[in-house]
C-alpha positions as CSV (number, residue, x, y, z in Angstrom):
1,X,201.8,79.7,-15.3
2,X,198.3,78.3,-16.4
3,X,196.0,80.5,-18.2
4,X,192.7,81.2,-16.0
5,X,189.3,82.1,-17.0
6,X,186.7,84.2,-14.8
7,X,183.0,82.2,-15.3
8,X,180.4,82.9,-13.1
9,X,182.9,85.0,-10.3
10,X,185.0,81.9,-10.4
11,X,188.7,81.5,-12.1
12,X,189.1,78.4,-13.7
13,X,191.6,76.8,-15.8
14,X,190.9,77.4,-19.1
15,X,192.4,74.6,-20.3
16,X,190.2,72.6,-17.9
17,X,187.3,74.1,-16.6
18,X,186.4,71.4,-13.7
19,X,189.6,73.1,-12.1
20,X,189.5,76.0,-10.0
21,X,192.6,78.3,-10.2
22,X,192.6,79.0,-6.6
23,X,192.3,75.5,-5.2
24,X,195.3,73.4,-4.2
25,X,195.7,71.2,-7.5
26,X,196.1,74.1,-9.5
27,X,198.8,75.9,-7.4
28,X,200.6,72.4,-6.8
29,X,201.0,72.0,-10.5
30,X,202.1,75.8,-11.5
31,X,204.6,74.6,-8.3
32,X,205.3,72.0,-10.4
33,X,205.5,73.8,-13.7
34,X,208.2,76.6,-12.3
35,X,210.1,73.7,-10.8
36,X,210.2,72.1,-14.6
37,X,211.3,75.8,-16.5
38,X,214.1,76.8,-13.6
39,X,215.8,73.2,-14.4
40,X,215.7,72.4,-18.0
41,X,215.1,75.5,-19.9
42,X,217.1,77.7,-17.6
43,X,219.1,75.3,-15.5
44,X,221.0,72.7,-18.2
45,X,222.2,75.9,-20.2
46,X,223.9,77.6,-17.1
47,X,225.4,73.9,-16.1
48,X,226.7,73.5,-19.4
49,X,228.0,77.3,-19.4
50,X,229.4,76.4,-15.9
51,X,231.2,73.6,-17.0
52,X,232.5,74.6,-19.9
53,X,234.2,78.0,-18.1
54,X,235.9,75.7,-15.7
55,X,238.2,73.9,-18.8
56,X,238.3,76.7,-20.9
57,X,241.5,77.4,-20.7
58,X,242.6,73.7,-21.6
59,X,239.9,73.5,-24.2
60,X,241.5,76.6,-26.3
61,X,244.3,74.8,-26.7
62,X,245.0,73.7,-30.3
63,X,243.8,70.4,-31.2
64,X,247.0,68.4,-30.6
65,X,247.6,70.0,-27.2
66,X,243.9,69.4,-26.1
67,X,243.3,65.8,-27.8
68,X,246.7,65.0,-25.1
69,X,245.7,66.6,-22.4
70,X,244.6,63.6,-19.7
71,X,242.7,65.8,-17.1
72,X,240.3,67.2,-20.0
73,X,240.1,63.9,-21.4
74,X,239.4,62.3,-18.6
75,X,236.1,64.8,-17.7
76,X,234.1,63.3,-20.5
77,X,233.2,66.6,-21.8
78,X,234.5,65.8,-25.3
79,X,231.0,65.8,-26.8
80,X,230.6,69.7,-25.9
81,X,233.8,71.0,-27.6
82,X,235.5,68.4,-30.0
83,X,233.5,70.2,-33.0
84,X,234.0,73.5,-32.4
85,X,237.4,75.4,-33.3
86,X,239.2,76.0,-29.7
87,X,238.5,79.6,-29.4
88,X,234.4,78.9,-29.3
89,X,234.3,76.6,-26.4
90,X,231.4,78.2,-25.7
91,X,229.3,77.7,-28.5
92,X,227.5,74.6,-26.9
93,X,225.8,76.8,-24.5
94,X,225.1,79.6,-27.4
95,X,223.6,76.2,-29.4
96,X,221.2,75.2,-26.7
97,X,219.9,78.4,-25.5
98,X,219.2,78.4,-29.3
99,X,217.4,75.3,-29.9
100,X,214.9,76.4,-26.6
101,X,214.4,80.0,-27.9
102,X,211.7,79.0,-30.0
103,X,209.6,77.2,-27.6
104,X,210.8,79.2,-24.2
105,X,210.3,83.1,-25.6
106,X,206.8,82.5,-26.8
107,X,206.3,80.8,-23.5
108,X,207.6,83.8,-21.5
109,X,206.3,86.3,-23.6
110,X,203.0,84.7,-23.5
111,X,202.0,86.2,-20.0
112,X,203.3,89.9,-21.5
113,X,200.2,90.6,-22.7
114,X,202.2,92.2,-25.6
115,X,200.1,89.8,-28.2
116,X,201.1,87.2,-30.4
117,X,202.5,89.7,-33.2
118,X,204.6,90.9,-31.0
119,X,205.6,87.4,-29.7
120,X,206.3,86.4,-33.2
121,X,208.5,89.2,-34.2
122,X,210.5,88.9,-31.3
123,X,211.2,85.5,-31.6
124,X,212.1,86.0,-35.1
125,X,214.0,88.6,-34.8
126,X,216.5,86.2,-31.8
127,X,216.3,83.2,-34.3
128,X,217.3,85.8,-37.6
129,X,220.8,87.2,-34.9
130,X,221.4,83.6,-34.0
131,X,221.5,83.2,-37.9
132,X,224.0,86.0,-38.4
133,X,225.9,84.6,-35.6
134,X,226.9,80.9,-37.2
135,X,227.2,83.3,-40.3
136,X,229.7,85.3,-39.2
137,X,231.8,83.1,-36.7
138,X,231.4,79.6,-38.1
139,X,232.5,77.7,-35.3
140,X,232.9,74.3,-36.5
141,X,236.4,73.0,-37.2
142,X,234.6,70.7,-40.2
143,X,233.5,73.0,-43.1
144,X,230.5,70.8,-43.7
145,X,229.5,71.4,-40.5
146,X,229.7,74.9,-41.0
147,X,227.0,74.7,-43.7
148,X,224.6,72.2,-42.0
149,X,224.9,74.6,-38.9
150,X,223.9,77.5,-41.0
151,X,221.4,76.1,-42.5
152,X,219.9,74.6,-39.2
153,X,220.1,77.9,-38.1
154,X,218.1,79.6,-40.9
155,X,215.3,76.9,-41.0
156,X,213.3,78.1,-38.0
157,X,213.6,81.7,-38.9
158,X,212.2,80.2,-42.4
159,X,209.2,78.5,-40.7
160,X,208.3,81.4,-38.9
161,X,207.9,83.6,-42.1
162,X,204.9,81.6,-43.4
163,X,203.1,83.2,-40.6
């Protein structure tokens, strides 16, 4: 997980070169550091996904039907549906996988040895079909949100084309 640099016959940390890359601190932090990506980056989407499939069915009710029902009020889950339109329950889970696709792809691609053009242009390219995704389905129930979505959307593929 940590990039390592040969000096001398030895790997080091290159971010810290008084650390060797075979000794036990190193391997206890990349430990660490796979621990860290399987929970958040990976893990809280697939909850969320998990979650959300188990009260789909109630939360694609229309809005009267779903604001009455007791058992899917009662799960405190509100906060991961009540803006979308009932037929993209799913959306949180398309929203946060998202919001880590610019930090998480470069991460993983990183270690591909592909290069950082490469890196770039496939992260642009995710962020630009994410785009055309709150394009084309607007999800929101709230028109307004439809256009700050949209436009949340489009500003990191914007940032990226400075590079």
């Amino acid at each position: 997980m940590f990039v390592c640099t040969k000096i001398d016959g030895v790997s080091r940390l290159t971010a810290d070169l008084t650390i060797e890359c075979a000794g036990a601190a190193h391997s206890a932090y990349t430990a660490y550091d796979a621990f860290i990506i399987a929970v958040f980056p990976i893990g809280t989407p697939l909850v969320v996904v998990y979650v959300l499939r188990q009260y789909r069915e109630r939360i694609k009710q229309n809005e009267t039907k779903r604001d009455a029902d007791v058992v899917l009020q009662g799960s405190g889950l509100s906060y991961l549906y009540d803006s979308y339109k009932p037929v993209y329950w799913w959306f949180e889970f398309f929203e946060t996988v998202r919001r880590l696709c610019p930090t998480f792809i470069p991460l993983l691609m990183a270690y591909s040895g592909l290069g950082p053009l490469v890196n770039l242009m496939t992260t642009f390219l995710i962020l630009l079909a994410c785009f055309c995704v709150y394009i084309n389905v607007l999800p929101f129930t709230n028109g307004l949100d439809n256009f700050v979505g949209c436009f949340g959307a489009l500003a990191p593929v914007a940032s990226l084309l400075r590079y």
